[in-house]
C-alpha positions as CSV (number, residue, x, y, z in Angstrom):
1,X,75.8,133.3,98.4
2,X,77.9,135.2,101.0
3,X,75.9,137.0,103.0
4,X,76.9,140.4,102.0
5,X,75.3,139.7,98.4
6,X,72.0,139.8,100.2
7,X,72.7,143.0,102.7
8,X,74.1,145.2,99.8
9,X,70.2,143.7,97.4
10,X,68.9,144.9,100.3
11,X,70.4,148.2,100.3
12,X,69.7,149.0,97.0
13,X,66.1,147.9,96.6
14,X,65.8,150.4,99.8
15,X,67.1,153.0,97.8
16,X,65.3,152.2,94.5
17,X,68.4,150.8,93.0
18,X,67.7,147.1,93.1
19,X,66.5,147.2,89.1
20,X,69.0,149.4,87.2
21,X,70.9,148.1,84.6
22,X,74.1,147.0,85.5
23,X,77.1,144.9,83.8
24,X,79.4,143.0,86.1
25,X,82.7,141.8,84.9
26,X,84.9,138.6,85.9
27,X,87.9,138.5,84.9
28,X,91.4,137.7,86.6
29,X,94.1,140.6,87.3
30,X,97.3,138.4,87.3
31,X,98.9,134.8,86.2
32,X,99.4,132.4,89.0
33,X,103.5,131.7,89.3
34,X,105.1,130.0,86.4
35,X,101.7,130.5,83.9
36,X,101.7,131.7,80.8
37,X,97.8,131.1,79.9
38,X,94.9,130.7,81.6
39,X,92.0,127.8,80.3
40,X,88.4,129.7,80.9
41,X,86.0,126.6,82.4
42,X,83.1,126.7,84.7
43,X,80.9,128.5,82.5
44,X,78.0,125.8,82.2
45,X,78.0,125.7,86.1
46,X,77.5,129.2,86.2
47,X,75.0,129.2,83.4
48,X,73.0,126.9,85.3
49,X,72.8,128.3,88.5
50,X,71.7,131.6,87.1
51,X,68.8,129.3,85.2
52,X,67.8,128.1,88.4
53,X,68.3,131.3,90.5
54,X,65.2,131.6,93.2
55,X,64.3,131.6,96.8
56,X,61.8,129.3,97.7
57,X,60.3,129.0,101.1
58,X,63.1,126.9,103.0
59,X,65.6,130.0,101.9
60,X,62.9,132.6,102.4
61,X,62.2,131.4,106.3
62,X,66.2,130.9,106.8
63,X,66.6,134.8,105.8
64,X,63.7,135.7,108.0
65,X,65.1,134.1,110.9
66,X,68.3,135.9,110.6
67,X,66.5,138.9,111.6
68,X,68.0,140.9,108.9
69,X,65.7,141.9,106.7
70,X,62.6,143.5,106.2
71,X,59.3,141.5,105.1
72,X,58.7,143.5,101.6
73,X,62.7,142.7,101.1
74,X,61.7,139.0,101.4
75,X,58.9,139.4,99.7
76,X,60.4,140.6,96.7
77,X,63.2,137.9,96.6
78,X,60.4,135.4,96.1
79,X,59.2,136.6,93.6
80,X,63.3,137.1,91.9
81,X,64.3,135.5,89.1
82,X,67.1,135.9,86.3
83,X,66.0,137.6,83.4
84,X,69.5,138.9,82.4
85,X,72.0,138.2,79.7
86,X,75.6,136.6,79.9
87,X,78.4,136.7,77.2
88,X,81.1,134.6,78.0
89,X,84.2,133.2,76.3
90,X,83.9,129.3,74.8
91,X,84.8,126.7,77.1
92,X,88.6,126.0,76.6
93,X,89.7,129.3,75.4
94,X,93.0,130.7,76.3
95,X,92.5,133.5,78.4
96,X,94.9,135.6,79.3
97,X,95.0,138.6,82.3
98,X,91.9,141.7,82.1
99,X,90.4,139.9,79.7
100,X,86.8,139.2,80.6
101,X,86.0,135.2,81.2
102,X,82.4,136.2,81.0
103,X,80.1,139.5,81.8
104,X,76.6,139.9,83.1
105,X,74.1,142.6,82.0
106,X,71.2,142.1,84.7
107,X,69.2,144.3,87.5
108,X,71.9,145.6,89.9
109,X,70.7,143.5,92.8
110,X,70.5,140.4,90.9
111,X,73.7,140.9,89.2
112,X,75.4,141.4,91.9
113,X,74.0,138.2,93.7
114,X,75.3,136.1,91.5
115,X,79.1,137.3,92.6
116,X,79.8,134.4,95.0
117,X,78.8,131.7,93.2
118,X,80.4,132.7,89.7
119,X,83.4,133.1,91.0
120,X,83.6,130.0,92.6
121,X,82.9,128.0,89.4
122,X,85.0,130.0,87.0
123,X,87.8,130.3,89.2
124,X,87.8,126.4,90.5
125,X,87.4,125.1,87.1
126,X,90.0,127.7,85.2
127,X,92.4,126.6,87.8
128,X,91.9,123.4,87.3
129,X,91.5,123.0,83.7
130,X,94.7,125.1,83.2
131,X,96.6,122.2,85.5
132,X,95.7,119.8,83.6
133,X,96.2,120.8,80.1
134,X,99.6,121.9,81.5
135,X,100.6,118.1,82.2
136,X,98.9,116.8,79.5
137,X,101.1,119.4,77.2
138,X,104.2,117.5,79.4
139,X,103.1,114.6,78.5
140,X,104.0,114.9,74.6
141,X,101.4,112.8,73.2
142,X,102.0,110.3,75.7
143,X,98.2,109.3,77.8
144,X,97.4,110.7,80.8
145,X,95.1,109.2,83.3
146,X,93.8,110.9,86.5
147,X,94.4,109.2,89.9
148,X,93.9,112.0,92.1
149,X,90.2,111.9,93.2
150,X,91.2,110.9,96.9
151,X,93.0,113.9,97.1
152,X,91.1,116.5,95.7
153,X,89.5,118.6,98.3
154,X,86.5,117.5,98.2
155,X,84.0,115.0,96.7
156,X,83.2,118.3,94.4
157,X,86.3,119.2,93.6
158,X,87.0,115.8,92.4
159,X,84.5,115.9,90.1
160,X,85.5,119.1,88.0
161,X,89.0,117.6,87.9
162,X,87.6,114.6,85.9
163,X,84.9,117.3,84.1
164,X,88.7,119.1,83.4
165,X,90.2,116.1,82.1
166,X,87.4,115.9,79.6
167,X,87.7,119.5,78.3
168,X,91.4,119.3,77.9
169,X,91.6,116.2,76.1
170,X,93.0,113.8,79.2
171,X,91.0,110.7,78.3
172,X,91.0,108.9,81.7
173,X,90.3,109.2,85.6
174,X,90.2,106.5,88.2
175,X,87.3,108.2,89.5
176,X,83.7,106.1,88.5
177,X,81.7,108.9,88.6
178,X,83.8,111.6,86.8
179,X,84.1,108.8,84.4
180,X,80.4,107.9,84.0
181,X,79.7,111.9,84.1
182,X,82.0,112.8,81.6
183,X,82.5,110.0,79.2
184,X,86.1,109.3,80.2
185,X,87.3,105.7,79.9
186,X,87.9,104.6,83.6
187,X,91.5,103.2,84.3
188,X,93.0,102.1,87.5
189,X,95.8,99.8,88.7
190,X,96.5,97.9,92.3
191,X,97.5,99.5,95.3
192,X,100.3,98.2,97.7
193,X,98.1,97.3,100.0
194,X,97.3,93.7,97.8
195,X,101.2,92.9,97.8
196,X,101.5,93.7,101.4
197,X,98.0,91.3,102.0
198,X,99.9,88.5,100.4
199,X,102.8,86.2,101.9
200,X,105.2,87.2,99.1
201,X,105.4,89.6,95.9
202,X,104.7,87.1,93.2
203,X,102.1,85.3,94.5
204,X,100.9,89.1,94.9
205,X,100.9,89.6,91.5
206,X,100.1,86.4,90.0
207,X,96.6,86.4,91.8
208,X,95.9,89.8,90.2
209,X,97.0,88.9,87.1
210,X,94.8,85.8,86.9
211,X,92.4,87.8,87.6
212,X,92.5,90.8,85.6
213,X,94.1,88.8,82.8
214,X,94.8,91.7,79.9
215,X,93.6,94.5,82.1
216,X,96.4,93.8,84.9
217,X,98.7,96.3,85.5
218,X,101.4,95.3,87.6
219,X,102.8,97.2,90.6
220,X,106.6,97.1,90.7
221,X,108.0,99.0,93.8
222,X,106.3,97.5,97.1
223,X,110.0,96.5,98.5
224,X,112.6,97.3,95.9
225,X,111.9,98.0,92.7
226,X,114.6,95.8,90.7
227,X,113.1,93.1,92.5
228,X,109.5,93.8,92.0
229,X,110.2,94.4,88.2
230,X,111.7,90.9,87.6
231,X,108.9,89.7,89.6
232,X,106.4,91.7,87.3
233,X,108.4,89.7,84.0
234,X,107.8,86.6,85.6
235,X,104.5,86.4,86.3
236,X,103.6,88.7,82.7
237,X,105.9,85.8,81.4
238,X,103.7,83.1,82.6
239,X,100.5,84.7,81.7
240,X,102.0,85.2,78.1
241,X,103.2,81.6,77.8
242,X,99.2,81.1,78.2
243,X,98.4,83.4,75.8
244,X,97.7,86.3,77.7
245,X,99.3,89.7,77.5
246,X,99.1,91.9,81.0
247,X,98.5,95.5,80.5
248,X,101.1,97.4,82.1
249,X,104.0,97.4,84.8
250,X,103.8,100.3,87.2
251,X,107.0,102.6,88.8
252,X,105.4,104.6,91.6
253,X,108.7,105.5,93.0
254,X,112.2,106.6,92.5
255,X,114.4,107.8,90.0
256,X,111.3,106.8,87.2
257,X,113.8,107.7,84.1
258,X,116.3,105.3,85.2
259,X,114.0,102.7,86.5
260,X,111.8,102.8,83.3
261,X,114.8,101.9,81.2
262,X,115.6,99.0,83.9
263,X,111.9,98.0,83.3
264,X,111.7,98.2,79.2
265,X,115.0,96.6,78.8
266,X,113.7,93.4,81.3
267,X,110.3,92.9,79.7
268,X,112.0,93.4,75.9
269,X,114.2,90.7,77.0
270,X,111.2,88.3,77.6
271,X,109.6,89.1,74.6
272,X,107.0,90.9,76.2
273,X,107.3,93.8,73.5
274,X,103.6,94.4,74.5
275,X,103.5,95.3,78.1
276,X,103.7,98.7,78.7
277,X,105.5,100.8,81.4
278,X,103.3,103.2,83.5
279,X,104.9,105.8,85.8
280,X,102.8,107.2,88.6
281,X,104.0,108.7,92.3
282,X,104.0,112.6,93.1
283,X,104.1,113.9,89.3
284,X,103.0,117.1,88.1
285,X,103.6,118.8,84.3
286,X,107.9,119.6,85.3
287,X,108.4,116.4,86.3
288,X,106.6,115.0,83.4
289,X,108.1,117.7,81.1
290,X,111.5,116.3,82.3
291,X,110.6,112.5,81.6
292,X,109.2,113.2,77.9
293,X,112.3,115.7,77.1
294,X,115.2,115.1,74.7
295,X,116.6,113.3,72.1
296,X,116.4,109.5,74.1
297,X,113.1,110.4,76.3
298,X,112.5,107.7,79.0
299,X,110.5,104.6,77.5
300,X,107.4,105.5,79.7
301,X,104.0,104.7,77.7
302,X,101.4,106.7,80.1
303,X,101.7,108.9,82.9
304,X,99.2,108.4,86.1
305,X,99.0,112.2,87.7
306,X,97.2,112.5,91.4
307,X,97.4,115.0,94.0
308,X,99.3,117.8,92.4
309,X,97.5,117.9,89.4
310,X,94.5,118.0,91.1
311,X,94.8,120.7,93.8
312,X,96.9,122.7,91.1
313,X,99.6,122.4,93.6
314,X,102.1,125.0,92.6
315,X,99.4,127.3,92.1
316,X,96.4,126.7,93.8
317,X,95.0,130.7,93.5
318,X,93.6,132.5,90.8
319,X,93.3,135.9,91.1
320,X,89.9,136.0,89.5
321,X,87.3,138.9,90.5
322,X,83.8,139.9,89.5
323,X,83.7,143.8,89.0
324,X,80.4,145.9,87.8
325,X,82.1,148.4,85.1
326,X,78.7,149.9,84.1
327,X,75.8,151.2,86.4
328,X,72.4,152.5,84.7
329,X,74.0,153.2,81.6
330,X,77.4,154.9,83.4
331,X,80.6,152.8,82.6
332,X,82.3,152.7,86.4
333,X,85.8,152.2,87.1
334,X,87.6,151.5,90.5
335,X,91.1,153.4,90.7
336,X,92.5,151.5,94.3
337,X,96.0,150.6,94.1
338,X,96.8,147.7,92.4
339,X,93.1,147.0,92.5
340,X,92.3,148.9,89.3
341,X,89.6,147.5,86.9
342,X,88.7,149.4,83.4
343,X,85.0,150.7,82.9
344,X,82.4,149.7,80.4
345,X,81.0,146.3,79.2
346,X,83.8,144.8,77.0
347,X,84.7,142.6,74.4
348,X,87.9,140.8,73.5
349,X,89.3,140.9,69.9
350,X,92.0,138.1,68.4
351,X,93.7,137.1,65.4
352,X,95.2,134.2,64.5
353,X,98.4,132.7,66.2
354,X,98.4,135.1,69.1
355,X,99.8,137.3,68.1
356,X,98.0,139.9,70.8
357,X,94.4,140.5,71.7
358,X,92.7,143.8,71.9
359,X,90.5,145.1,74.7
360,X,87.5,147.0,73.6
361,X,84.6,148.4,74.9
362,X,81.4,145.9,73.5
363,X,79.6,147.8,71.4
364,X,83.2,148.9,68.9
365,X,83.6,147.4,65.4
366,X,86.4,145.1,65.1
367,X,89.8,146.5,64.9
368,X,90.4,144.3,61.8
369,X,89.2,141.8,59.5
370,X,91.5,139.4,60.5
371,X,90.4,139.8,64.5
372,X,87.2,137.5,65.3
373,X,85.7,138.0,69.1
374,X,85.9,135.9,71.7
375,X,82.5,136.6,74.3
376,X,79.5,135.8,72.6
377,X,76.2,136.0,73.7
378,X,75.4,132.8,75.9
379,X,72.1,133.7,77.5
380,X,69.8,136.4,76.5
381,X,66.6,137.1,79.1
382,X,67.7,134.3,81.4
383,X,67.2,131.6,78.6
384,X,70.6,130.1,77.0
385,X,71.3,130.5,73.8
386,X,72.4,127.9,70.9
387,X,76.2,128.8,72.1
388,X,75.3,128.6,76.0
389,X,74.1,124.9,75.2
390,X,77.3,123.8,73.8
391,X,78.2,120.3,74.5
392,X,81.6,119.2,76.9
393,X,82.5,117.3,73.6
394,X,82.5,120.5,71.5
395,X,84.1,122.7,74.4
396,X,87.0,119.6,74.0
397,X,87.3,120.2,70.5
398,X,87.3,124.2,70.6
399,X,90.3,123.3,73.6
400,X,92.8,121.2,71.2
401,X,91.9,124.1,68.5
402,X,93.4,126.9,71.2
403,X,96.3,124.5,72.2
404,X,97.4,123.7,69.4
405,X,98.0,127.5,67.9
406,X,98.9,128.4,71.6
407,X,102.9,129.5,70.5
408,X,105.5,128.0,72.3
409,X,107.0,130.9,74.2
410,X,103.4,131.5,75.6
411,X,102.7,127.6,76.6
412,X,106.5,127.2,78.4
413,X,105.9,125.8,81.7
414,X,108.5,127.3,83.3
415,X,109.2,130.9,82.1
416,X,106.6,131.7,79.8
417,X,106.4,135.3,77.6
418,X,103.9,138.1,78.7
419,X,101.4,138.5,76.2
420,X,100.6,141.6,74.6
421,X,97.1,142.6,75.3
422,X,96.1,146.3,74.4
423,X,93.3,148.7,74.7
424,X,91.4,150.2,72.0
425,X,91.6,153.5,71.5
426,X,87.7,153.8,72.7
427,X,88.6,152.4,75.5
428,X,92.2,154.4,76.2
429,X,90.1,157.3,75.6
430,X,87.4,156.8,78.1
431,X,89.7,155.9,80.7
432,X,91.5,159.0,80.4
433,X,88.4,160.9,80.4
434,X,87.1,159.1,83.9
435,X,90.8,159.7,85.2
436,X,90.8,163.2,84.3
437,X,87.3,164.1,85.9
438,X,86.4,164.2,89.5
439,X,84.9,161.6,91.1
């Protein structure tokens, strides 16, 4: 928690507040550069830090010592629980702006405790998860694998990128743990450290490939890259006149179009139809995009994405925010300049194909029978529900569903269309009303 969670708690249990009803709202006000959807994750985090929400002694003497707050405020943060309800969007929906990722109907105090951390989840993972289903749309069918993990900013960070890569449908991460975690087949390669260790290139190689034997990808660009892939054919040609087949060569530099053609042409020439080319080294979904494009694509069979993918490099801020729209029953709407928000607990209709969504306040029938919602109820009384337990594997599945009717104008990495999202006419109305009447 920030600190100012616990000073405004305070505040309101001083004024009798603490325990009205309240909803809170997070949702993001904008697109990050060059996005046309967002990719709502995070939500079992935050489900399960509201599960476990408490202060036990360690936190209780911490406060105290802080000399901020009274004993009976202490006091009745021990004895604090969540009881609330959340409604929140499926893992791996498309989300666009104003739309609500999830909403929380709980005390006012305890609602508005859980700001800090909810936001950090959602907004981490959303960011995240849209980056990578971004480059694994680039990618065109082709694998991805993630090799970022020693870039990610920080060992937690690292782990929801490989948690990401699962939800998405990237099926691999150099990263042991995320792999373990997440049921992701592990995959790594060699780093040019081992060619460097080594008196020459293909004695380099050779040892790693006796070793790895049909798991040995080969590392092509220590020195120049010509000369590492004929290296690469010569020892994948003596391992194959054995009767074993190496994995993979691997371009981590240059012009990677050109030099995958250089590569596929060599090891056709041996016969070594089997060997695949893997490209690696500063990538990210344009680059990819670039590689996969056209009618005579570069002969690349997997892409290895790291740091950029994993920072969400070109956009590494979402504009996500956690807003109470409704206070003892009152729907509450802030009115600040470019800061606006729209009052009441909401829900979001959609119809097939995206063809727009429609903002609505919760409680209003569907606009049509065509339009399904998309927050449903995912913890009622602080216990989840059947949908709050839904499995990474299911959340996966519900992802390709999205992706796949995602229309192409919407999922263009560079200049994407808006999308239409409107009000209901409940909703227009009560805005009006609240921005007719003074405050």
């Amino acid at each position: 928690m920030d600190l100012y969670e616990l000073t405004m708690a305070q505040a309101f249990w001083s004024a009798g507040m603490a325990e009205l009803p309240s909803t809170f709202s997070l949702f993001t006000r904008s697109l990050p550069k060059q996005r046309g959807y967002l990719v709502a994750a995070g939500m079992d985090d935050c489900l399960s830090w509201v599960e476990r929400l408490a202060f036990g002694p360690l936190e209780l003497s911490a406060l105290e010592e802080l000399g901020v707050f009274p004993a009976q405020f202490l006091d009745w943060l021990g004895d604090l629980r969540f009881q609330g309800d959340v409604r929140a969007v499926p893992e791996g929906t498309v989300v666009f702006p104003d739309e609500p990722i999830l909403e929380v109907d709980a005390p006012l105090a305890v609602a508005q405790m859980a700001e800090t951390y909810l936001l950090n989840q959602a907004t981490l993972q959303t960011t995240l998860a849209t980056k990578v289903s971004r480059c694994r749309q680039a990618a065109r069918g082709r694998p991805l694998a993630e090799f970022g993990f020693r870039h990610a900013q920080g060992l937690d960070a690292g782990m929801k990128v490989a948690r990401a890569c699962r939800l998405v449908g990237v099926g691999a991460t150099s990263n042991l743990a995320g792999a373990l975690e997440y049921g992701l087949e592990v995959s790594g390669t060699m780093a040019h450290s081992f060619v460097q260790a080594h008196e020459d290139e293909v004695s380099a190689l050779r040892n790693l490939a006796q070793a790895l034997g049909p798991r040995a990808t080969l590392l092509a660009d220590t020195f120049d890259t010509e000369r590492g892939i004929a290296a690469v054919v010569q020892v994948a040609s003596e391992m194959h006149q054995r009767g074993v087949e190496v994995a993979a060569i691997r371009l981590d530099s240059g012009d990677l179009d050109e030099l995958s053609r250089i590569a596929r042409h060599a090891l056709d020439a041996a016969g070594l139809f089997a060997v695949k080319v893997i490209v690696t080294g500063g990538l990210d979904e344009y680059r990819i995009a670039k590689l996969t494009a056209g009618p005579d694509p570069a002969p690349i069979d997997s892409f290895g994405v790291g740091s950029a993918m994993v920072v969400s490099a070109d956009a590494p801020l979402t504009d996500t925010v956690y807003k109470l729209v409704s206070c003892d029953g009152r729907p509450v709407r802030k009115t600040s300049a470019g800061k606006v928000t729209l009052p009441g607990p909401k829900q979001v209709w959609r119809v097939p194909g995206f063809a727009g969504d429609v903002l609505a306040l919760r409680d209003e029938p569907a606009p049509s029978e065509a339009h399904r919602p998309l927050l449903e109820l995912v913890m009622r009384a602080g216990q989840r529900t059947e949908a709050g337990r839904r499995s990474l594997g299911e959340a996966s599945s519900h992802h390709a569903k999205e992706i796949a009717c995602l229309p192409a104008d919407l999922a263009d990495l560079e200049a994407p269309a808006p999308f239409r999202l409107r009000l209901s006419p409940e909703l227009e109305a009560l805005v009006a009303r609240m921005d007719s009447s003074p405050i």
